[in-house]
C-alpha positions in Angstrom: 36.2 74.7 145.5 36.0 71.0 147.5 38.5 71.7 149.4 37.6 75.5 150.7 33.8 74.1 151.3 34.8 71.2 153.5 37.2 73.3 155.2 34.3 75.7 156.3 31.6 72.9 156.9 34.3 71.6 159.5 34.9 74.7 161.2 30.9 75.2 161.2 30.6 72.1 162.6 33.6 72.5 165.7 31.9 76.0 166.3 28.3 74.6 166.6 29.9 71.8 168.6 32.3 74.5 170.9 28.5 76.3 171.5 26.8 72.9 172.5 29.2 72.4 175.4 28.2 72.7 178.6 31.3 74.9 179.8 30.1 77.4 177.4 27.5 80.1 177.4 24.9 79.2 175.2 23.2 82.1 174.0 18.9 82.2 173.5 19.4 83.8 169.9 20.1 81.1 166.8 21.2 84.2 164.4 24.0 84.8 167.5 25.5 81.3 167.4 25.5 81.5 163.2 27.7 85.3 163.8 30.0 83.6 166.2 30.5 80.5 164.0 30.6 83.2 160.8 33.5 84.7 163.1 34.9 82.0 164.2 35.5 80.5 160.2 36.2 84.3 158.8 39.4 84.4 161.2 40.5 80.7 160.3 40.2 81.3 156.7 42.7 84.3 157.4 45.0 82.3 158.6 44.9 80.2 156.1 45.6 82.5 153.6 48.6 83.7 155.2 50.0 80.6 155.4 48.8 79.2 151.6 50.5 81.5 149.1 47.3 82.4 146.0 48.1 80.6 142.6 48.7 83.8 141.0 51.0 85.4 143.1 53.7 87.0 141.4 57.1 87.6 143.1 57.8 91.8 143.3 60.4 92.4 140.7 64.1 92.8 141.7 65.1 96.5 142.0 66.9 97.4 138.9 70.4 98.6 138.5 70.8 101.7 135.8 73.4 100.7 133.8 76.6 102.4 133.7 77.6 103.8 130.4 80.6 103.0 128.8 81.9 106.7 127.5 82.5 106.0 123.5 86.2 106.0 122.6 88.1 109.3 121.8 88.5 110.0 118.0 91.4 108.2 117.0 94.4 110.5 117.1 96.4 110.4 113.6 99.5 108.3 113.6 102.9 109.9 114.5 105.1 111.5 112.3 107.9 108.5 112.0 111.0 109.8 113.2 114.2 109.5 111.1 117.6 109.2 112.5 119.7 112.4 112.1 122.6 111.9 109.6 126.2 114.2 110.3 127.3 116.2 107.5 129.0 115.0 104.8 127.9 112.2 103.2 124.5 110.7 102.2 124.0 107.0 101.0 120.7 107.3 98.7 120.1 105.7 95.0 119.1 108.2 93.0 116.6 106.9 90.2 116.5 108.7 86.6 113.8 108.5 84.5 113.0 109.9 81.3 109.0 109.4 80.0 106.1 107.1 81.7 104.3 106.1 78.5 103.2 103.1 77.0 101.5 103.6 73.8 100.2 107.1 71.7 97.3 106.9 73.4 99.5 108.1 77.1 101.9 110.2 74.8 101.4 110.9 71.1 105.2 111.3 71.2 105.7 107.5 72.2 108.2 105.6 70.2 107.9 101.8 70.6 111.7 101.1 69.8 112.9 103.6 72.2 113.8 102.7 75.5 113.1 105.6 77.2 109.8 105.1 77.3 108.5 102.9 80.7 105.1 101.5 80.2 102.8 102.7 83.3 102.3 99.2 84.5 106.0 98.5 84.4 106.5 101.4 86.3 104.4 100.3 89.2 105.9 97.0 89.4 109.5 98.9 90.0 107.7 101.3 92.9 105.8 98.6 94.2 109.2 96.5 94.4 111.1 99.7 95.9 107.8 100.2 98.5 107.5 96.6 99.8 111.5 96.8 100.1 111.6 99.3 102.8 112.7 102.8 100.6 111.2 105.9 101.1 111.2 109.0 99.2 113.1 111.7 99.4 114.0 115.1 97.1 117.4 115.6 95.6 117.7 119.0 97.3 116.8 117.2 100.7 119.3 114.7 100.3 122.0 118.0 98.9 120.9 119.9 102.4 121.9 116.7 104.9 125.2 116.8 102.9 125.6 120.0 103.9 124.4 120.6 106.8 123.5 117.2 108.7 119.8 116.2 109.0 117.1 113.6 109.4 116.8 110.9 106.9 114.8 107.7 106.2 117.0 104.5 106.8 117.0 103.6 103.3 115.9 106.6 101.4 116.1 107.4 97.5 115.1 109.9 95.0 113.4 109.4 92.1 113.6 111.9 89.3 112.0 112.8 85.6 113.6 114.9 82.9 112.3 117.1 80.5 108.2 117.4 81.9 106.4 114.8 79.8 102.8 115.0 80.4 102.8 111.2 81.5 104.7 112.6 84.8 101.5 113.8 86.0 99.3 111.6 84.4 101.0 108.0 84.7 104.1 108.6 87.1 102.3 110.6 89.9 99.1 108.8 90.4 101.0 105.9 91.3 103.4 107.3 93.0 101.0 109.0 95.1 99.2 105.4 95.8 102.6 104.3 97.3 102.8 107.7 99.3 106.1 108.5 97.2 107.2 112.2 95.6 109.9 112.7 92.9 111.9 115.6 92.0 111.1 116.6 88.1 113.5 118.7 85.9 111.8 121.3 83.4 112.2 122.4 80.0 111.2 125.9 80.9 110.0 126.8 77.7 107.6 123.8 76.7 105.8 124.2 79.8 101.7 124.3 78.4 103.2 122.9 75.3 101.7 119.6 73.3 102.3 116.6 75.3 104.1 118.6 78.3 102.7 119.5 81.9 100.8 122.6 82.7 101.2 125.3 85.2 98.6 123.7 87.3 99.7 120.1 86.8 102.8 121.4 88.3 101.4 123.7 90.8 99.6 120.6 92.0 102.8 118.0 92.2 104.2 121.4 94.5 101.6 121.2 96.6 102.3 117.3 97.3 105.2 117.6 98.0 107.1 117.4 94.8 110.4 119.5 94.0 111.2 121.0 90.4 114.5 122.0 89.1 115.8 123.2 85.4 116.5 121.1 82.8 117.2 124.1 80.8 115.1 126.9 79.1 115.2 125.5 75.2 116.2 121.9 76.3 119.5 122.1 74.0 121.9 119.0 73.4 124.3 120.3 76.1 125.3 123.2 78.0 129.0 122.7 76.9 129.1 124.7 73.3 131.3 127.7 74.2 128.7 130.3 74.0 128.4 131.7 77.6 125.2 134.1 76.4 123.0 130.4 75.8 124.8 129.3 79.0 123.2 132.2 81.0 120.2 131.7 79.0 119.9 128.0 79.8 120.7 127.9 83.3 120.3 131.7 84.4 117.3 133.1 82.0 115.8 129.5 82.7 115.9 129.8 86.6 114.4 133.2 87.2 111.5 132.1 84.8 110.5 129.2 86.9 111.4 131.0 90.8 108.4 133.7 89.1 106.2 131.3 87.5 105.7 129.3 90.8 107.1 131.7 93.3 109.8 129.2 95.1 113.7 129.0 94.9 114.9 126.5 92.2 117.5 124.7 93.4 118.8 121.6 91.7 119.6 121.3 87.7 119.9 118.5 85.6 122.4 118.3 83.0 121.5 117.2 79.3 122.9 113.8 78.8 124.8 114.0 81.9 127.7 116.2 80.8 129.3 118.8 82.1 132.9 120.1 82.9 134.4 122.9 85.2 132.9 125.6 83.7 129.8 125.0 83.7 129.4 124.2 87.4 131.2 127.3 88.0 128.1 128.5 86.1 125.6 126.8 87.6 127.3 127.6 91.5 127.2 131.4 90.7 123.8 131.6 89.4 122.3 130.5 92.6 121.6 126.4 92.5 122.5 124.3 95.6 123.2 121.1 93.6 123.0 119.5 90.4 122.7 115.6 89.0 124.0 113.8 86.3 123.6 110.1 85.8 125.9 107.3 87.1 126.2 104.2 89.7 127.2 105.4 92.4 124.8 105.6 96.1 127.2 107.4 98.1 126.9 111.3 97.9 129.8 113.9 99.6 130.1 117.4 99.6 132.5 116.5 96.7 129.4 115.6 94.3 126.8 117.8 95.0 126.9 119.2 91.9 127.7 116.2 90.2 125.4 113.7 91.6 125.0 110.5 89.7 121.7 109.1 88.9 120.9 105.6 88.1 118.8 105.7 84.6 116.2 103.6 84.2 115.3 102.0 80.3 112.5 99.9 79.5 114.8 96.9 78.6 115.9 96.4 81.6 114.0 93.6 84.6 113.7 94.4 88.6 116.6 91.8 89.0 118.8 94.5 87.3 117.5 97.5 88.6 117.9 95.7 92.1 121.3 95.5 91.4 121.6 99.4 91.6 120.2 99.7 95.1 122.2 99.7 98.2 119.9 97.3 100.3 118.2 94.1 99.6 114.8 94.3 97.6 111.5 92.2 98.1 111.0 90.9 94.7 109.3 87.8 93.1 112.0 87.9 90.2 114.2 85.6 90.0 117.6 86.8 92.4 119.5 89.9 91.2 123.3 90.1 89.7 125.6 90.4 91.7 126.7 93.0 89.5 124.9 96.1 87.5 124.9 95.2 83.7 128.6 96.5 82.1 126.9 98.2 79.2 126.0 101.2 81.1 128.1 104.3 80.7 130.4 105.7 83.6 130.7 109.6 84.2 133.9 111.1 84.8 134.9 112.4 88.0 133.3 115.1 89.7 135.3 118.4 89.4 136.5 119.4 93.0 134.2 121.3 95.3 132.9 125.3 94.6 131.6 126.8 97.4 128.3 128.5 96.5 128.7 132.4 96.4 126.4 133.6 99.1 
């Protein structure tokens, strides 16, 4: 390189010079003086490369710090059971919601009637849980709301029961799966008899509502008009024969019974007390439940000609809706009950 060679010609040159001079000791042998000036050069170009850095020099790499690891999160732990307030004995305010068959053409029931209001098409249905979900109500049995009355318990703040009669097959196959989508149970009265029949629920429909949380009661073995015609042998059939069926068939107490059409008078709740149910429901509009109705507790029925402005009108706290606002009062063609008889004390 021009640089390097003029460097070394001008340390040759102050070395040969250095040799010449008269102080110094000038030695016989001219392959001596070119090893001293050799010398001389070899230690200046050392210096000089440790003051010049080379052009490829490379800094030594920083030491490295292992990174620390960040311990994954623990699995997510499921979220609490919500806890309801505890409710004294003795009353229970809970709408209680009746219906009959969840069925919108032959194709869902082959027993649908299209002029018969008993029958709620599957998507109406959903738009009265939905309604009842986004509102703040959550499900609970009839016997659950019968045992706070008796004995004091934990409730939801606005809880309600909803309720089927008779075992239509579109319980399981329209009601439920929605129901389930909204995390909702009902309580569903049999016609012991008709169980496996045409259009009815099976055994392992019903095992399967059970085992979600679902309660069953009697809605009698035959499903005759009424319990009220004198005979006490079709009594004990309806509500005794009836009970001891289903408590074998699925291996759990049966508490609650429904009444046909929502009659009944003192005998037969004497009847249905001393054959072993803890309560019983009828239909009505009334919220508030006492030890004085538990075997008469009224039920709001629900027809398919009636809107969520009037079935808002039933409940007992405000509903989120998109319908235009609710009565102020529930419609006045709906049919009162008469009173509840006075209070039996179950036989133990």
């Amino acid at each position: 390189m021009p640089k390097t060679r003029l460097l070394l010609n001008m340390l040759l040159l102050i070395a040969i010079l250095t040799a010449c001079s008269p102080q110094a000791e000038t030695p016989t042998d001219p392959n001596a003086v070119y090893t001293m000036a050799a010398a001389t050069i070899g230690a200046q170009m050392t210096a000089a490369a440790a003051l010049t850095p080379s052009a490829t020099w490379t800094p030594s790499p920083e030491p490295t710090q292992t990174p620390t690891e960040t311990p994954p999160p623990s699995p997510t732990s499921p979220p609490p059971t919500p806890t309801y307030p505890f409710i004294p004995a003795g009353k229970v305010v809970a709408p209680i919601l009746l219906y009959n068959r969840i069925a919108g053409s032959t194709t869902d029931d082959a027993n649908y009637q299209w002029d018969s209001t008993a029958y709620i098409p599957p998507e109406i249905f959903e738009q009265q849980i939905k309604m009842l979900k986004d509102s703040g109500y959550q499900t609970v049995t009839v016997s659950q709301i019968a045992d706070v009355i008796r004995n004091g318990g934990n409730m939801p703040e606005r809880p309600i029961a909803i309720t089927f009669d008779i075992g239509a097959i579109g319980v399981y196959s329209k009601a439920y799966p929605i129901m389930r989508k909204y995390g909702y149970v009902g309580t569903v009265y049999l016609i012991v008899n008709q169980i496996d029949g045409g259009w009815m629920m099976t055994t392992a429909q019903i095992q399967e509502l059970l085992a979600n949380g679902w309660e069953i009661g009697i809605k009698g073995l035959n499903g005759g008009i009424n319990f009220s015609n004198g005979d006490l042998t079709y009594l004990a059939d309806e509500l005794a024969t009836s009970k001891q069926k289903l408590e074998e068939k699925f291996g759990i107490p049966i508490k609650s019974v429904s009444y046909p059409f929502g009659y009944y008078d003192e005998m037969i709740v004497d009847r249905v007390v001393r054959w072993g149910y803890l309560n019983a429901v009828t239909v009505g509009h009334i919220n508030e439940h006492t030890t004085y109705s538990i075997y008469a507790l009224p039920r709001h029925e629900i027809r398919s000609d009636m809107n969520l402005q009037q079935i808002a009108a039933y409940l007992p706290w405000p509903v989120t809706t998109t319908a235009p606002e609710a009565p102020a009062t529930p419609p006045s063609d709906t049919a009162e009950i008469p009173p509840p008889p006075p209070l039996i004390t179950p036989t133990p």
